[in-house]
matplotlib code that plots the C-alpha trace (Angstrom):
import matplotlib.pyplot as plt

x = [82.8, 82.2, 83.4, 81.5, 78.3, 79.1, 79.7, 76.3, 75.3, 76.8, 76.0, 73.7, 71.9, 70.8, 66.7, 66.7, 64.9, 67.9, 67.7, 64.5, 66.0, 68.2, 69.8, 68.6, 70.7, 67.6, 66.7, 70.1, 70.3, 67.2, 68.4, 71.4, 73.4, 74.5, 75.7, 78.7, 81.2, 82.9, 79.7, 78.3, 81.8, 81.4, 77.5, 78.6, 81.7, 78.8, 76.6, 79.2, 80.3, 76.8, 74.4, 76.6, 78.4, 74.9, 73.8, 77.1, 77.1, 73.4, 74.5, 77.4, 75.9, 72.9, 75.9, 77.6, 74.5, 73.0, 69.3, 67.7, 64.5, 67.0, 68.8, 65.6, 64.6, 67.9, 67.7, 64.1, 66.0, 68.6, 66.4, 64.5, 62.6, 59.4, 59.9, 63.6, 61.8, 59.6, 62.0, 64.3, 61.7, 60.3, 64.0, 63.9, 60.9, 62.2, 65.4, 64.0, 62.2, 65.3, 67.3, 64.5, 64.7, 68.7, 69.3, 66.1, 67.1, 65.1, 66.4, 65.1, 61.6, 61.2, 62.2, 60.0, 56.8, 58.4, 58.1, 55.1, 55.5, 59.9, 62.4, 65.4, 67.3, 70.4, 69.2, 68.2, 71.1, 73.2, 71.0, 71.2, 74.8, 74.8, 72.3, 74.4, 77.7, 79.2, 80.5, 80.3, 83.0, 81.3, 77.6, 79.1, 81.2, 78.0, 76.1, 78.4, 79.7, 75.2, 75.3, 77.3, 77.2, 73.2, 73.2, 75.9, 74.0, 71.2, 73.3, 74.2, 70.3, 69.4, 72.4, 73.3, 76.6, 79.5, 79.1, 83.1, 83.0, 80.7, 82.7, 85.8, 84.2, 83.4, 87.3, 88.2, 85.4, 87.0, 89.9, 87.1, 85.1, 87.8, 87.5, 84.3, 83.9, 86.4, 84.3, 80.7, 82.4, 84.2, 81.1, 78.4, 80.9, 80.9, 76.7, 77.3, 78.8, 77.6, 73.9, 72.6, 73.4, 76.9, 75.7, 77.0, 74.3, 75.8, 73.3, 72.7, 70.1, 70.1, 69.2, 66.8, 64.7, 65.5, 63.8, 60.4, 60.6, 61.0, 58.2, 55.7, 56.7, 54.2, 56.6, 59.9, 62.2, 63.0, 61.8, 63.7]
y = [21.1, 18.9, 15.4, 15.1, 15.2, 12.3, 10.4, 11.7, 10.5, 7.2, 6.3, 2.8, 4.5, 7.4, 6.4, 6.6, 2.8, 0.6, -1.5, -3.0, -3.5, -7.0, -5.8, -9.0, -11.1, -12.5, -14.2, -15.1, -17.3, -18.7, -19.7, -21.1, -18.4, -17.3, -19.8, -18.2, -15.5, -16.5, -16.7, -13.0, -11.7, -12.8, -11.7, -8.4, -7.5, -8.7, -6.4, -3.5, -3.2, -3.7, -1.7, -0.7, 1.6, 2.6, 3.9, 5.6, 7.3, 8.4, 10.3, 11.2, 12.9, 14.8, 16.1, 17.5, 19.7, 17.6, 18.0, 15.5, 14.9, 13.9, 11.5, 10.6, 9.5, 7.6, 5.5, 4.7, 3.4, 1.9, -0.3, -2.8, -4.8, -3.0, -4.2, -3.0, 0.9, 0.6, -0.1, 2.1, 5.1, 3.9, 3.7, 7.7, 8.9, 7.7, 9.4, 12.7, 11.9, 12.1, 14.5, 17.6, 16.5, 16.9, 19.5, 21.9, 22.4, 24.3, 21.7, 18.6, 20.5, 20.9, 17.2, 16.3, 18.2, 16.4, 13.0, 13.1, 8.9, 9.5, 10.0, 6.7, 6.8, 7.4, 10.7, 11.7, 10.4, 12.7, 16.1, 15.4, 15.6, 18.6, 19.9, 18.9, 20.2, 17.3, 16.3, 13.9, 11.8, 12.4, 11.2, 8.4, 6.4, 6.2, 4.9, 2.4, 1.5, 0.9, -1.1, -4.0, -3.0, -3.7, -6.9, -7.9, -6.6, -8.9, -12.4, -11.7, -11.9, -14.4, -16.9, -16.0, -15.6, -14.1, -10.1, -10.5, -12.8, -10.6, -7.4, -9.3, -9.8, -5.9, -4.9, -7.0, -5.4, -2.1, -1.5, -2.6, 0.0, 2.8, 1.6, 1.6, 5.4, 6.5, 5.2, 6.5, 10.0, 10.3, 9.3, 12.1, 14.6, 14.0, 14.3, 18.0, 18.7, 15.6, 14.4, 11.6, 9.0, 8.8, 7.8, 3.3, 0.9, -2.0, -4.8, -7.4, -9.7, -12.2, -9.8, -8.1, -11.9, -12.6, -9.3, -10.0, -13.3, -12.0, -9.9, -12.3, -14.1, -14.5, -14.2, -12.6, -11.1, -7.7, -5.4, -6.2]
z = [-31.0, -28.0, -27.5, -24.8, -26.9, -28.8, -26.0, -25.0, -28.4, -28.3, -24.7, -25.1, -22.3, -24.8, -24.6, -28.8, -29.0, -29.6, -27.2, -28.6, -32.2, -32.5, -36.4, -37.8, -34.9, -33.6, -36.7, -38.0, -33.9, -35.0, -38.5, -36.8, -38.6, -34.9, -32.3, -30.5, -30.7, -33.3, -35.9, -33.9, -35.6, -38.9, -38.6, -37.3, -39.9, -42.8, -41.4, -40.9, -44.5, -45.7, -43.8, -41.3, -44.3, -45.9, -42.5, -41.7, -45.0, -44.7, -41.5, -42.6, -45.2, -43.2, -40.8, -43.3, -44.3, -46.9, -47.6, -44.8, -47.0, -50.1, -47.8, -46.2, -50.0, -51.0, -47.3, -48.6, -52.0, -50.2, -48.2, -50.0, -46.8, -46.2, -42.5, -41.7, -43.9, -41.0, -38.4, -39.4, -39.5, -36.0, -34.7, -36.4, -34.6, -31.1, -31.6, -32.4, -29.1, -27.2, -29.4, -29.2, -25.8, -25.1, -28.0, -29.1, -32.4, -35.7, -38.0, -35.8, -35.5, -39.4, -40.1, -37.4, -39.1, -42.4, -41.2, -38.6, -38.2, -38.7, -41.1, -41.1, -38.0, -39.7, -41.3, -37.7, -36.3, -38.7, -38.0, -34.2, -34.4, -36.0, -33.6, -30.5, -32.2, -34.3, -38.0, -40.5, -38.8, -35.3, -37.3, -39.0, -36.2, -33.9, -37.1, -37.5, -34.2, -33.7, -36.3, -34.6, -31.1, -30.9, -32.5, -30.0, -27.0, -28.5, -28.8, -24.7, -24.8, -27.1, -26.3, -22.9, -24.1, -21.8, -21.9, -22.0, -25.8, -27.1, -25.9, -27.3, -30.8, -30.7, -29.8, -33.4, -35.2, -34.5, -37.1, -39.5, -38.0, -38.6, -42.4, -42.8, -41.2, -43.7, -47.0, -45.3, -44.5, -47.8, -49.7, -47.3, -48.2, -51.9, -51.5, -50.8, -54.6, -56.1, -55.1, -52.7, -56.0, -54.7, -51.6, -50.7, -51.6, -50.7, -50.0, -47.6, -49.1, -46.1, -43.6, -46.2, -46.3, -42.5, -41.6, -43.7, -42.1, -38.5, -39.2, -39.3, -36.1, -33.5, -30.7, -31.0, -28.1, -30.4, -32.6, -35.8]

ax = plt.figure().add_subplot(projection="3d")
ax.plot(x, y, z, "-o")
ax.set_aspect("equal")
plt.show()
């Protein structure tokens, strides 16, 4: 196993499409939600243990060698907002872009005729790891470490808030990081034995609404 593939994985400089994506911070700033550091750290630990822990657990799952079109299915249940299904499979496709790119694998080719317009990016996330190498835990701390590192990336963006505050707020989100891992890869483990319906669903119906809402905005800086 190489380390140095999920660095590789984890880079922000990896071209999967992230950078384009806000995680719901864009609307949350314009709702007021967001004003400084210290609201972009509650925003991102509500985020983490919501669909930060789905995600994780979705890739955890698909490392371990779970089916990716089940998983693909239970992220489609998992995720009520028809705008953040669409993200998340557009996120997906631009992924496999860059992971058939950097590792030519069977398994990425056969999801990729499976899901023509992309699977979620978590279940891609999770098969590119095992294509470069990885595990479950590998899978699952770069789908959770993406789920608060990009909306903080955004807020340096949408704020012009110090790069240092918002690298601050993720160095306390960390531990919680750690936590969350643990649940996502103890849960895509159990999939193997058990069946995707063990999988987290735990729901963040603010960023479900915000999302729909963002969606219809004329001008917007991101993606989602």
């Amino acid at each position: 196993m190489s380390r140095a593939a999920l660095l590789v994985l984890a880079d922000g400089r990896f071209p999967a499409g992230g950078h384009a994506h806000s995680g719901g911070a864009e609307e949350a700033v314009k709702a007021g939600r967001i004003t400084d550091a210290a609201s972009l750290e509650d925003f991102c630990r509500g985020r983490l243990h919501t669909a930060g822990l789905v995600a994780a657990a979705l890739a955890a799952a698909t490392a371990a060698g779970a089916d990716p079109v089940e998983v693909d299915a239970a992220a489609d249940a998992r995720t009520p907002s028809p705008a953040l299904r669409v993200a998340a499979r557009r996120l997906g496709r631009q992924l496999m872009r860059a992971a058939r790119a950097t590792w030519p694998h069977a398994e990425l080719d056969a999801l990729a005729r499976e899901f023509p317009k992309g699977a979620h990016q978590p279940v891609v996330l999770g098969l590119t790891a095992r294509a470069a190498g990885l595990g479950a835990l590998d899978a699952a701390y770069c789908a959770a470490y993406e789920s608060v590192s990009g909306s903080a990336s955004a807020v340096v963006r949408l704020l012009s808030l110090d790069p240092f505050e918002a690298t601050g707020v993720l160095a306390r989100v960390a531990p919680q990081v750690d936590l969350v891992v643990d649940r996502a890869v103890a849960a895509g483990v159990r999939v193997l034995g058990e069946g995707v319906g063990v999988l987290p669903s735990a729901s963040a119906p603010l960023l479900e609404i915000g999302a729909e809402a963002h969606a219809g905005w004329g001008v917007r800086l991101f993606a989602s």
